[in-house]
C-alpha positions in Angstrom: 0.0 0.0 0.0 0.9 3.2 -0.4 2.7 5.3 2.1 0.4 7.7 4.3 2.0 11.2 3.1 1.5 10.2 -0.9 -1.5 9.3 -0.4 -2.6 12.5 1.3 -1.0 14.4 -1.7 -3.1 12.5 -4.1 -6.2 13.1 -1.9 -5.5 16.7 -1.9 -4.8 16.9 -5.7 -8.2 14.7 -6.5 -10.0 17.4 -4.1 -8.3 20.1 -5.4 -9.9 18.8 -8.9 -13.3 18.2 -7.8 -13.1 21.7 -6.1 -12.1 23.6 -9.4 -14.9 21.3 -11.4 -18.0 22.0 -8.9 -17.4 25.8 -8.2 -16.4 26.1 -12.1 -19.4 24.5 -13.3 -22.2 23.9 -10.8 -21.9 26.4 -8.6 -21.3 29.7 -10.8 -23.6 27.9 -13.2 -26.8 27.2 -10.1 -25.7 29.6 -7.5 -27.5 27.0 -5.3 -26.6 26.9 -1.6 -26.0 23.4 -1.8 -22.9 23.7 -4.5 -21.8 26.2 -2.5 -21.7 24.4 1.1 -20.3 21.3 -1.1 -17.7 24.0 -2.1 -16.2 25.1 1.3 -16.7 21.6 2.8 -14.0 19.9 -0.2 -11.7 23.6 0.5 -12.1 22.1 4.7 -10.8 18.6 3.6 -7.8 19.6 1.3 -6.7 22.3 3.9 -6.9 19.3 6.7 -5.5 16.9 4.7 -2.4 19.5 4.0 -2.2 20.5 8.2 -2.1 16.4 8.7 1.2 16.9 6.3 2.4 18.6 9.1 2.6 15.5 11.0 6.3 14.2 12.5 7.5 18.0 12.5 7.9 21.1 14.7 5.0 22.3 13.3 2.6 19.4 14.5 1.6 21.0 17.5 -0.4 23.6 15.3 -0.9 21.5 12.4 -2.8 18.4 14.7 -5.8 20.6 16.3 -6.0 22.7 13.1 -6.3 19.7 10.7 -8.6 18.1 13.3 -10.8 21.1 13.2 -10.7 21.7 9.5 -11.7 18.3 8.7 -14.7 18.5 11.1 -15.6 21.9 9.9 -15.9 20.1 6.1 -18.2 17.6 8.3 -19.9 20.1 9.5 -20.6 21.7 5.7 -21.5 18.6 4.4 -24.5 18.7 6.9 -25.2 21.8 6.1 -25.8 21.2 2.4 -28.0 18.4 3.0 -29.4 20.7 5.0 -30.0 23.1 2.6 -31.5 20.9 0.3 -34.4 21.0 2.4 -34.7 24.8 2.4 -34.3 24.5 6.4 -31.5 27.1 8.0 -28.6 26.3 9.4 -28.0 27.1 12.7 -24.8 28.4 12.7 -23.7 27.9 16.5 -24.3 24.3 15.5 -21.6 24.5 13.0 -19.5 26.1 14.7 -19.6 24.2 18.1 -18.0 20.7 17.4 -15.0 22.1 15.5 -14.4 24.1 18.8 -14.7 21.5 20.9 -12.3 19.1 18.5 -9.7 21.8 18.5 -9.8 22.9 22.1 -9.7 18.8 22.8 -6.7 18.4 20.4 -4.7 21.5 22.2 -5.5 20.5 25.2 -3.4 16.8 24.4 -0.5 16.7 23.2 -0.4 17.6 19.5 3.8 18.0 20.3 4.5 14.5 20.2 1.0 12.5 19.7 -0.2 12.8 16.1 -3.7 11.5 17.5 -4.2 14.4 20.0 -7.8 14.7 20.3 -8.4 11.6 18.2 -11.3 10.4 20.4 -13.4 13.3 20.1 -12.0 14.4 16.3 -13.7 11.4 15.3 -16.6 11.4 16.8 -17.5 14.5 15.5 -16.9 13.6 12.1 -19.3 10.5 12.6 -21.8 12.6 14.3 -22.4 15.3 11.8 -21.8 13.0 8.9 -24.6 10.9 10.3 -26.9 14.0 10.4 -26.2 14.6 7.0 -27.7 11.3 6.2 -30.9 12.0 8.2 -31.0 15.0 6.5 -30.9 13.4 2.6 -33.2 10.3 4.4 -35.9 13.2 5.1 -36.0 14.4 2.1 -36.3 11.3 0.2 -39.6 10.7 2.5 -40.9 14.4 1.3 -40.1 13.9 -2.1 -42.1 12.2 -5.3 -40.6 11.2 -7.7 -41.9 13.1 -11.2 -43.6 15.6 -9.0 -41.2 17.0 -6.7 -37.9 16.1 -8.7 -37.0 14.1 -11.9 -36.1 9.8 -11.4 -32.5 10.5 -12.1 -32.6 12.9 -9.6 -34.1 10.8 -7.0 -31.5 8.7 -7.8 -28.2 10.8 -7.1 -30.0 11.6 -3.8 -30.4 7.7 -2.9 -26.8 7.5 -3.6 -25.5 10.7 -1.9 -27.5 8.8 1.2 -25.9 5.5 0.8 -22.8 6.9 0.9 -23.0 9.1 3.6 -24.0 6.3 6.0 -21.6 4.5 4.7 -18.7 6.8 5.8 -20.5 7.9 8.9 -20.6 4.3 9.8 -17.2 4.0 9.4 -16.0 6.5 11.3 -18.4 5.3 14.2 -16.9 2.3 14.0 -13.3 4.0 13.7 -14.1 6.2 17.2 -15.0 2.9 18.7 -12.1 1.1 17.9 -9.4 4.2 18.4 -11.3 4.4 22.2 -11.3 0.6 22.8 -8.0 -0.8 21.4 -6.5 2.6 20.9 -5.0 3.9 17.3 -1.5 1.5 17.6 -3.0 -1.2 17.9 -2.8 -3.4 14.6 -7.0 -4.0 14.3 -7.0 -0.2 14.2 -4.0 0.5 11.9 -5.2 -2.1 9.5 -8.6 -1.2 9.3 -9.0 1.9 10.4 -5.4 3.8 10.0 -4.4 6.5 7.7 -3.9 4.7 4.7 -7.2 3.1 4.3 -9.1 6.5 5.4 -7.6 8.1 3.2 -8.1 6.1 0.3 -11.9 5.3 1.7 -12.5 9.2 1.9 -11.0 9.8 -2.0 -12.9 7.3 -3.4 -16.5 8.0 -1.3 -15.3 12.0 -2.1 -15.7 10.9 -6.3 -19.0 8.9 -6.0 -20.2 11.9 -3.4 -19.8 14.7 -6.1 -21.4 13.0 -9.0 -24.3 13.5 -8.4 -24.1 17.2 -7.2 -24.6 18.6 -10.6 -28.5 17.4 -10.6 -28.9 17.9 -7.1 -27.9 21.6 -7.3 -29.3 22.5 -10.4 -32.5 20.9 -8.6 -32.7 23.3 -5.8 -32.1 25.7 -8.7 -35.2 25.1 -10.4 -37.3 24.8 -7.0 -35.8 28.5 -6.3 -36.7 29.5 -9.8 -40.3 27.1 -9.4 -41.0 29.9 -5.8 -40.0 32.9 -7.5 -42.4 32.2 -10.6 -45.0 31.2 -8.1 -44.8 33.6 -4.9 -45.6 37.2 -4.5 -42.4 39.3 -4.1 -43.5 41.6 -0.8 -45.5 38.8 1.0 -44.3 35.5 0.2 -47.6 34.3 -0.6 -49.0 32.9 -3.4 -49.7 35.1 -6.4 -52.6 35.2 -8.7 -52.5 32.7 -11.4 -50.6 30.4 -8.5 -53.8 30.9 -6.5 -55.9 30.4 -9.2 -53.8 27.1 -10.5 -53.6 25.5 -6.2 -57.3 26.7 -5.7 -58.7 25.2 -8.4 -57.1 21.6 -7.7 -58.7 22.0 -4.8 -62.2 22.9 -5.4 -61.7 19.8 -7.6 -60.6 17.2 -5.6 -63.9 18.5 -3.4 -62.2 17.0 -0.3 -63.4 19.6 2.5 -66.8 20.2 3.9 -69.5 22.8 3.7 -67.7 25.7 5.0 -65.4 26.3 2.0 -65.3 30.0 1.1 -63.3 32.2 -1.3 -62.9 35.2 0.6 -61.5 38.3 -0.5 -59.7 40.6 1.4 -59.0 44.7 1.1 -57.6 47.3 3.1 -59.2 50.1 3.8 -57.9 53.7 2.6 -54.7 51.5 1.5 -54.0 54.9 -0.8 -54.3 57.5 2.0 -51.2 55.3 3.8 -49.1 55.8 1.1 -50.0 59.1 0.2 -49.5 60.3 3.6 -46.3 58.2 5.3 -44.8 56.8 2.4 -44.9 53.5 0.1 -42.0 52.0 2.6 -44.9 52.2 5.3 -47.6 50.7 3.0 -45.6 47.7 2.1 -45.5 47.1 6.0 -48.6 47.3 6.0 -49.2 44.4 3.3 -46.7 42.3 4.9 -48.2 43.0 8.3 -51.6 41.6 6.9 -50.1 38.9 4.9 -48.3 37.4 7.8 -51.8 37.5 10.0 -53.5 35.9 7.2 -50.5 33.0 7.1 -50.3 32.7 10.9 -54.6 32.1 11.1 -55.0 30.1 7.9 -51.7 27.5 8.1 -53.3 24.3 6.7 -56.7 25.2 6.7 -56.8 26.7 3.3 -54.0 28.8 1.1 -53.7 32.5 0.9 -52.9 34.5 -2.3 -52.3 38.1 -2.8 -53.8 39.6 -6.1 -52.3 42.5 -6.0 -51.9 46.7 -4.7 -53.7 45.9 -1.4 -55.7 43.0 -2.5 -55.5 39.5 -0.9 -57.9 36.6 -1.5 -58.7 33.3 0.9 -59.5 29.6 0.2 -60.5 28.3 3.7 -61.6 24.2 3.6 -61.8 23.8 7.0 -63.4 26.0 9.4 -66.3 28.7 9.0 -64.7 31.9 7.2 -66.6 34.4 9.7 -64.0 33.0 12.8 -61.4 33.0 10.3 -61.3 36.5 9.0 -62.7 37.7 12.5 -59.5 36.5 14.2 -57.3 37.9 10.9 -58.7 41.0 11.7 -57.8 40.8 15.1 -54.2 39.8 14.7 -53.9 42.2 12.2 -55.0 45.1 14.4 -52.2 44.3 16.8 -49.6 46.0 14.6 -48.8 49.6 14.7 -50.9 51.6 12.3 -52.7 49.5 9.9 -55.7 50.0 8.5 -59.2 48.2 8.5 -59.7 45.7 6.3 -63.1 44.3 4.3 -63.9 41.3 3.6 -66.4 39.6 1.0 -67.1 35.8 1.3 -68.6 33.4 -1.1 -69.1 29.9 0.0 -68.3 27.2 -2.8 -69.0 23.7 -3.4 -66.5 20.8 -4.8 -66.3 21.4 -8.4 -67.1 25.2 -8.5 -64.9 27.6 -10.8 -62.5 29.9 -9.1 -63.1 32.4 -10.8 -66.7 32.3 -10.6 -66.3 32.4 -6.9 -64.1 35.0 -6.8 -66.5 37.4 -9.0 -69.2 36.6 -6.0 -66.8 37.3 -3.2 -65.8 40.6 -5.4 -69.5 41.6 -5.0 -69.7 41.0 -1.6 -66.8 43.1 -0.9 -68.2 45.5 -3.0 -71.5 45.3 -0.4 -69.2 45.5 2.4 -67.2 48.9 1.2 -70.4 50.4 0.6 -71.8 49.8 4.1 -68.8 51.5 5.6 -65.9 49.0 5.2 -64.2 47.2 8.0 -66.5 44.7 7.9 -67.3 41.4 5.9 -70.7 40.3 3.9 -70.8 37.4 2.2 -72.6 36.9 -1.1 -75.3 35.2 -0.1 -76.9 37.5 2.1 -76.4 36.1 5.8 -76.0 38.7 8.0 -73.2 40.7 8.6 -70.7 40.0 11.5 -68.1 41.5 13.8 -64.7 41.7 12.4 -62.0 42.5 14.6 -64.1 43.8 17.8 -66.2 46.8 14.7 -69.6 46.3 14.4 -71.0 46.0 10.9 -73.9 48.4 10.0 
């Protein structure tokens, strides 16, 4: 076998080349956060693999807890591009923390004269996050369909990315086991578990890794692109032809009960705001209202904004008088908004968004005339109290 320091050169130089191919071409190309944690994480590996070089000279006392850290810290990023996969934040304390903790354990050996200062705890940290980067890719293959959410082949270089990090993050489990229990000199350790054979595991697992990071980033690209086509730009929430593609589906799956309502929602004097403190202060405004109308609805119907001051409501479970009643409410809690109206029309399974929409439009219309902040629906039932106002 080859010796220990060529083999770390070679490692470094095949990293180096996957390094220049996925920022070259994937991530310049997608811009996706995924490429780009992939990125730093193979920049973490060569820069440990180059401190471990270090190893047998004066400078091992830096070189140990640095290359310890480092190689954790790539851990750590491979986690958090699963992660990001998954559109969920990283919490960066998180990524931080077990690097610290290697290197302050590694110092506080003695990198002088031990090349496996801090071994114990430098491997268990690279089996711990590896292992949540697998439960990371597992949850997203239980979230995603294949044809619907992502492409076969793409279901496929996330199946492999999976495999393979259990497979490493088993090995290094097994790897902290065996370094705590026989200890790194004995010869079960050194010949399954020593430098040589990590190294050459790592290189190899590091190729099959990156193949499929081209699909998987240009992926999250599209899903980013998918949002942006599909979301307002000031509220987050769905826009208009979105509204009108998800509401539909649902008015004809016709799975919900006989309180299903389009409601339309409008802010009252929404002009008069900007006129007098400014657009900067309207847009709060919008948000403010779009964030009551997310907080109240969550799965009970989706929320769309059609535009200027304009939102509109698919409830499918509960009756649309609480619902807007206790928007209202939460709405009022924030500094300086304005009242809002409200128009409902109740539908049936099958029924024609846009039909719906032109009898909640009417209603509204009913409910500006009365003397707004208030909400009428379109088939005459009495008006209500919205947000502690009494209708007329």
């Amino acid at each position: 076998m080859l010796d220990l320091v060529t083999l770390r050169i070679a490692f470094g130089l095949v990293a180096l080349s996957v390094l220049v191919l996925v920022y070259g071409v994937t991530f310049r190309t997608t811009r996706s956060a995924y490429s780009g944690w992939w990125c730093v994480s193979i920049g973490c590996f060569i820069l440990s693999a180059t401190l471990f070089l270090f190893d047998g000279t004066a400078l091992q006392v830096v070189g140990n807890p640095a290359g310890n850290m480092m190689g954790v810290l790539g851990a750590g990023c491979v986690w958090a591009s699963a992660r990001s996969l998954r559109a969920v934040p990283v919490p960066r304390w998180q990524l931080a923390a077990v690097p610290a903790v290697v290197a302050v354990a590694s110092a506080l050996g003695d990198p002088t004269v031990d090349s496996w200062s801090g071994g114990a705890a430098f491997l268990t940290g690279m089996a711990l996050l590896i292992g949540r980067s697998t439960l990371e890719l597992v949850l997203l293959l239980r979230q995603t369909d294949v044809g619907v959410d992502s492409p076969a082949q793409n279901r496929f270089a996330l199946v492999a990315m999976a495999v393979v990090s259990s497979l490493l993050g088993a090995y290094y489990l097994a790897r902290a086991t065996a370094f705590v229990t026989v200890g790194p000199q004995h010869p079960v350790f050194q010949n399954a578990f020593g430098g040589q054979v990590t190294t050459l595991l790592t290189m190899i697992l590091l190729v099959v890794a990156t193949f499929g990071m081209s699909a998987l980033a240009a992926d999250q690209q599209i899903a980013e692109l998918r949002r942006r086509a599909t979301r307002d730009s000031l509220t987050g929430l769905l826009n208009r032809a979105e509204f009108y593609r998800e509401g539909q589906v649902i008015l004809d799956r016709g799975r919900f009960g006989t309180d299903a309502a389009l409601v339309l929602a409008d802010l009252d004097r929404f002009k008069d705001i900007n006129d007098d403190a400014g657009h900067a202060a309207g847009d709060d405004a919008l948000t403010a209202f779009a964030d009551a109308c997310r907080e109240v609805i969550g799965p009970r119907g989706i929320v769309g904004r059609l535009g200027g001051d304009e939102f509109v409501i698919l409830t499918v479970h509960g009756t649309a008088e609480d619902l807007t009643a206790t928007i209202a409410h939460r709405y009022a809690e924030a500094d300086g908004t304005p009242t809002v109206s409200f128009g409902i029309a109740s539908v049936l399974p099958g029924d024609d968004v846009a039909l719906g929409l032109a009898r909640a439009d009417h209603a509204l219309y009913r409910a500006k005339a009365a003397g707004r902040a208030q909400a009428i629906r379109h088939d005459d039932r009495p008006a209500f109290l919205v947000g502690g106002r009494r209708t007329a």
